[in-house]
Structure formats: C-alpha cells, structure tokens
C-alpha positions in Angstrom: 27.8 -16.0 1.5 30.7 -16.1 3.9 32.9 -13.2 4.1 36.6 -13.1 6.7 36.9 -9.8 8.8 40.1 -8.5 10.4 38.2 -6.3 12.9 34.7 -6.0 14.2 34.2 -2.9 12.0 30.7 -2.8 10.6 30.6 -3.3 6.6 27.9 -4.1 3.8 27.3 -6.7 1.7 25.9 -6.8 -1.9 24.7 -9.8 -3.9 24.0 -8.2 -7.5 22.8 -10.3 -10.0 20.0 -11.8 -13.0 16.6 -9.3 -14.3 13.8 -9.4 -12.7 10.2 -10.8 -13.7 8.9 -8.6 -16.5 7.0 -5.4 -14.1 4.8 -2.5 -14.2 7.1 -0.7 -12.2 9.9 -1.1 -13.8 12.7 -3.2 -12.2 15.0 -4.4 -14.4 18.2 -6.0 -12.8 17.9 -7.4 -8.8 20.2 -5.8 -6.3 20.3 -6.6 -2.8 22.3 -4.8 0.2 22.9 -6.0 3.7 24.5 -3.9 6.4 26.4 -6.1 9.1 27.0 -4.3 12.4 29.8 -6.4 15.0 30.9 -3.4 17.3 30.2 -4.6 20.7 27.0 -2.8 22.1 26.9 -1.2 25.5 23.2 -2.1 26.2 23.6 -6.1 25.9 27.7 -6.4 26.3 27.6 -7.9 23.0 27.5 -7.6 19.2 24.4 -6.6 17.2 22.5 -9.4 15.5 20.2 -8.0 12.3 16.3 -8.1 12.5 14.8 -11.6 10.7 12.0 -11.8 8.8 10.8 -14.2 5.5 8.1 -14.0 3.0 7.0 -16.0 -0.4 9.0 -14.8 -3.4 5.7 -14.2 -5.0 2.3 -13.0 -3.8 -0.4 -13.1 -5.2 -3.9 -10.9 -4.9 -7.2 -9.9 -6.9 -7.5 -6.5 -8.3 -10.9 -5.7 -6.4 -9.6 -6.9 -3.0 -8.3 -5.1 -0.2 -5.4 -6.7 1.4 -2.7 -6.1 4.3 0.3 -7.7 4.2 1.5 -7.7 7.9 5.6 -8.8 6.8 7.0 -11.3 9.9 9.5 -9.6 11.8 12.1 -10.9 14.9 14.4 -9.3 16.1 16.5 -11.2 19.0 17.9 -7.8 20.4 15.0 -7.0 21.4 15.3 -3.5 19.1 12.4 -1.7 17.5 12.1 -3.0 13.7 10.9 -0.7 11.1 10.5 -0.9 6.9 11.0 1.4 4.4 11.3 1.4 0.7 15.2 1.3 -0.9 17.0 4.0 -1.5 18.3 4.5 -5.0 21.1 7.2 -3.2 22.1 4.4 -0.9 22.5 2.0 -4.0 20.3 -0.4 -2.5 18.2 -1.3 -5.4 18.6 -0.4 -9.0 16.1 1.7 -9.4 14.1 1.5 -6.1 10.4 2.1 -7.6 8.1 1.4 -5.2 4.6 -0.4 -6.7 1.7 2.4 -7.3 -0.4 -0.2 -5.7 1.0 -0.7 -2.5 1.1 1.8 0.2 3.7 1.0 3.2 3.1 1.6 7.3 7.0 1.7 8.7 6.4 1.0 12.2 4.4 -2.0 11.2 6.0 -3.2 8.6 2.3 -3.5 6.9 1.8 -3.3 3.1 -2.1 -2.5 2.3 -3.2 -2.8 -1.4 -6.4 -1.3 -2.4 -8.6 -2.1 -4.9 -7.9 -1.0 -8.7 -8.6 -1.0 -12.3 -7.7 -3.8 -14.5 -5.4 -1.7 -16.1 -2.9 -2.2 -13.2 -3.0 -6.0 -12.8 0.5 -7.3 -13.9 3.2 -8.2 -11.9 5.1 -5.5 -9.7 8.3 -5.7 -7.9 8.6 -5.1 -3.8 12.2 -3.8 -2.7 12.1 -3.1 1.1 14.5 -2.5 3.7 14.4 -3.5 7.2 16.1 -1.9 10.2 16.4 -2.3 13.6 16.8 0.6 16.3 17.6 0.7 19.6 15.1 1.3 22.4 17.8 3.7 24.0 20.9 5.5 23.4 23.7 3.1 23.0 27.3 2.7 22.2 29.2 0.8 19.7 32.6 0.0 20.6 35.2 -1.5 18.0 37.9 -3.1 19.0 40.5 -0.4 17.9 38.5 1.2 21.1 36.8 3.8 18.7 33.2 4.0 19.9 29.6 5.7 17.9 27.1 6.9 19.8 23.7 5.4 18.1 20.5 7.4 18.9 16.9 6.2 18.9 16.7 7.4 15.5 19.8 5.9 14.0 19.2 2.4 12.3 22.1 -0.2 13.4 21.5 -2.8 10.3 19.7 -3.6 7.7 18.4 -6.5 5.7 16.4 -6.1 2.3 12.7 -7.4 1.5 12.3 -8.3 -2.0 9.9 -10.5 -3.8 7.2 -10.0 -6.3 3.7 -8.9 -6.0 1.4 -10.3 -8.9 -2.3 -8.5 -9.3 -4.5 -11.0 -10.8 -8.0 -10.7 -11.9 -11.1 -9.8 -10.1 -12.5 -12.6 -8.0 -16.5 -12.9 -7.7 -15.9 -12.1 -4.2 -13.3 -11.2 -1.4 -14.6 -13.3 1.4 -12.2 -15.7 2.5 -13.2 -19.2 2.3 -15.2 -18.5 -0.9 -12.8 -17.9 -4.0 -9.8 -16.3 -1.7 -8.6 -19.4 0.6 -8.0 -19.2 4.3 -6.7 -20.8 7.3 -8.0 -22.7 9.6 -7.2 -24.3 12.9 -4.9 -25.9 13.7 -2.8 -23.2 11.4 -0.3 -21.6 14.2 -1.1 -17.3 14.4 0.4 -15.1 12.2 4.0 -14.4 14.0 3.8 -17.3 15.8 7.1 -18.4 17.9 7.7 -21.9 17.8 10.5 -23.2 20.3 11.6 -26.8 19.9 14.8 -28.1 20.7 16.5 -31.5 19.6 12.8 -32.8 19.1 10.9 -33.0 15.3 8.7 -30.0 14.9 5.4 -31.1 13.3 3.4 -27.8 12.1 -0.2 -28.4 10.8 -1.4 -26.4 8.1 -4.7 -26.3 7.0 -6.9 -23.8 4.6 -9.9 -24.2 2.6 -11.4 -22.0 -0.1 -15.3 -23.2 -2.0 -14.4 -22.3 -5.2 -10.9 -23.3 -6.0 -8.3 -24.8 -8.9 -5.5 -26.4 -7.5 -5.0 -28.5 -11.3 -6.4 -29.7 -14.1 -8.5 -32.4 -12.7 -9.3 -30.4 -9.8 -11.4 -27.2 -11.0 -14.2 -26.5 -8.7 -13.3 -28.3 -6.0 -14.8 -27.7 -2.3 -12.0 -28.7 -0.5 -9.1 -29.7 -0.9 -7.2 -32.0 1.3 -3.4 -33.3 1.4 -1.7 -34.8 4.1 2.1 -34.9 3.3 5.0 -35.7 5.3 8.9 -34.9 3.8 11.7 -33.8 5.2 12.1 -30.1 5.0 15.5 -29.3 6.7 17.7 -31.7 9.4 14.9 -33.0 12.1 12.2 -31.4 10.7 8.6 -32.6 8.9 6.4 -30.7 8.1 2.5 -31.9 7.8 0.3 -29.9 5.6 -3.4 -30.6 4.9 -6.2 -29.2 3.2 -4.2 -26.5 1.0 -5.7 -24.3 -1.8 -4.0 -21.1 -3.5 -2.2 -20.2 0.0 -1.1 -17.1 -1.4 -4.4 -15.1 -0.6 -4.8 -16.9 2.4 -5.4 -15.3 5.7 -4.6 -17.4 9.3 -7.7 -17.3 11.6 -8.1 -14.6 14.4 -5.1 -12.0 12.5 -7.6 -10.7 9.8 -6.4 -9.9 5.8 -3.3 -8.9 7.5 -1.0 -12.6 6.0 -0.1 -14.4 3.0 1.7 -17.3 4.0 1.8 -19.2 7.4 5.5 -18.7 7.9 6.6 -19.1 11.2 9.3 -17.4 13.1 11.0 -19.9 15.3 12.8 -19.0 18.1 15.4 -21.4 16.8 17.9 -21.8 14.0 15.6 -23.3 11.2 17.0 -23.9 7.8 14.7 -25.2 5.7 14.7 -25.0 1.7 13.6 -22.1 -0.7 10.6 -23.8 -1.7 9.7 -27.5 0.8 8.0 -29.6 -2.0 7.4 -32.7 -1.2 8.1 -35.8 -3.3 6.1 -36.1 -6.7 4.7 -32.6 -6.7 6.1 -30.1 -8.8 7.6 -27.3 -7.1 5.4 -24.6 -8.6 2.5 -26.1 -7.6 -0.2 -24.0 -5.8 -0.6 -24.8 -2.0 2.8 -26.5 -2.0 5.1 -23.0 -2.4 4.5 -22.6 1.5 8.0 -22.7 3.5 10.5 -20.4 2.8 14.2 -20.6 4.4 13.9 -19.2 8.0 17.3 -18.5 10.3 16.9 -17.2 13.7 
C-alpha cells in the first residue's frame, strides 16, 4: 500500500476487506488499522518509525495444553512496545471480540491459553494492536511548526496483530518432543536478531516431535527430516531440516513461550507470505514457517 503525503502530518490507514474463517468468537468481516506518525521527534532529530513484529496467520494448540505465546516485537526507536486488544470505538476491528481462551499480558506482549473443555475447541480470531511509547517526554514537530507534546503514556503508532488461533483436540500429552514438536539446536532463540549484509543468510531450522503426522504416508513417524534449499526473498535461502507440526513448537532454552521460529532481523527482509519450497504444497505442515518480515 503506498499512499502520497503533502505534509508530515501523522494519518491512519485502513485495509478493509473479505470474512473471516468461520469462529467461536464471532468475527465476521477483517478490518485492519495502521496509524503512521512522520512529525520530526525531538529525542532522535528524526521521524518515528512503527514497532515490527510477525507471526503465522494460524496457530495452532491442544485443548488440555497450557501455552504462552511470547508475540516478536522490534522496535528500531528504541521505544517501549506494548499490545492491547482493538478497540471497536477506535474502529479498529469490526467487532473487536477478544477469544475467551486467551488471556493477554500488555507489557509483554504474551498471550497464555489455558487448558479447556472440548466444548471450546474451534477456531477463534486474534485482533491485537501494537504500540510503541516513548521512554521520555518528547516533541513532535510538523513542518507547519505546530508541535504535540507526547507523554510516557501516549502511544505514537500503531500496527494491528491479527491471525487465527485454532484449538484442536486433546493430545496424550503436553511434553514437547512427544506429540507437541519442538526445536532443537541449531534453531536461532526466540527474538533472535540476525544481522547480515550483502551476504546469503542461511538459517537452520530443526524440530522433532515422537509421535507425529506430517502426511498420509508418514503417520507415526519418529522423526522427520527435510533438508530444503529455495529462494525465499532476493539473496536469501533458507535451509530447514527435521520439521513436524511447527505450530506447537517451542525453540530450546525460551520455554512454551513461541510458535514459530520467526526471526527479527535487524535488516530489511522481505520474504513471501508463506516460503514453500518447490513440489510441496503450500499448506503443508512444517513448511508454513516464514512469514514476510520488514525491519
């Protein structure tokens, strides 16, 4: 989405569109809001850039499992990043109800699920916002030479979270490496930063799970291992290995706290919605891993 600007005024943008997935909460149509701030800020001489994050536009867990869903979050300002739930008032989703499953820490950006009934598995839609705040008081100068006085407590921009949150059935077990997959070395942290410049950034991925189903001619299998290279955005490959229902997986060291081994760069990266590799369908378990990241 490109949009011209006359001035360095801040504005919002909105990208409203198709129905969501069929939900227990609710959701019918998708509604997404962006606010843009480009007044010049006192504290870095310079205009604000928003808080970056990325996440799967699906995850998945089991009904008697408790998981925490640390979200990624960057921001190159060096602000405080926070998360809240939309805001119908503020039109930013349409409604905004928030999953009965999910309960939300702001300061962490952590969603924690909880283990329920059966009678709440189903599919449930996320809608999040995230902000960014500055770690003092600061002005915002436009070039008209109007200047806003933004506190501690005042948000400067936002970007929404949105994806879908499926509760499947209840696994035998919650340990990971037994029905629920997890990573292993050499899988980079959870929030890893990854700087590479001009140079092919190889990142290996690897995850293993005892009782698993990738496909049809796959059920039961111990482990399973891939190694497959593709291009997944200009000057990048990315190697992945030994992959099995990612979703529920959990990188070593970070605890239940991740469901994909996104990386946050501290590079541009562009990279496509879903990186599948050549001859695998796109909706195939344990391929679903990179989403588009832009920092």
């Amino acid at each position: 989405m490109t949009r011209r600007v006359s001035s360095n005024a801040p504005f919002e943008l909105w990208l409203n569109s198709g129905n969501w997935i069929s939900n227990i909460n609710n959701i019918i149509s998708w509604r997404a809001v962006t606010r843009v701030e480009l007044r010049n800020r006192s504290d870095i001489s310079k205009a604000n850039t928003s808080p970056q994050t990325t996440i799967l536009p699906a995850v998945r867990v089991p009904s008697n499992c408790q998981r925490d869903f640390s979200l990624l979050m960057f921001d190159p300002d060096g602000d405080e990043v926070k998360c809240r739930y939309g805001n119908s008032a503020l039109s930013e989703c349409n409604p905004c109800t928030p999953p009965s499953v999910l309960s939300l820490s702001s300061s962490s950006c952590t969603l924690s699920f909880s283990p329920t009934s059966s009678s709440n598995e189903g599919s449930y839609v996320v809608q999040l916002v995230m902000e960014d705040f500055p770690r003092q008081t600061i002005t915002l100068t436009q070039t008209s030479g109007t200047q806003t006085t933004i506190t501690t407590n005042n948000a400067i921009s936002k970007i929404p979270i949105q994806f879908a949150l499926k509760v499947d059935p209840a696994v035998p077990s919650c340990t990971e490496g037994l029905f629920l997959p997890k990573f292993l070395p050499p899988t980079p942290a959870n929030g890893a930063q990854l700087y590479n410049v001009s140079q092919t950034l190889e990142i290996h991925i690897t995850a293993e799970a005892l009782n698993s189903t990738l496909g049809a001619n796959q059920a039961g299998a111990r482990c399973i291992s891939r190694t497959q290279s593709w291009q997944a955005g200009a000057g990048y490959i990315v190697r992945i290995s030994k992959l099995t229902k990612p979703e529920y997986a959990t990188p070593p060291g970070r605890g239940a706290n991740r469901t994909e081994p996104a990386i946050l760069p501290g590079r541009r990266v562009n990279r496509p919605e879903t990186a599948t590799p050549s001859g695998h369908a796109a909706n195939r378990p344990g391929w679903s891993l990179l989403r588009r990241t832009s920092i």
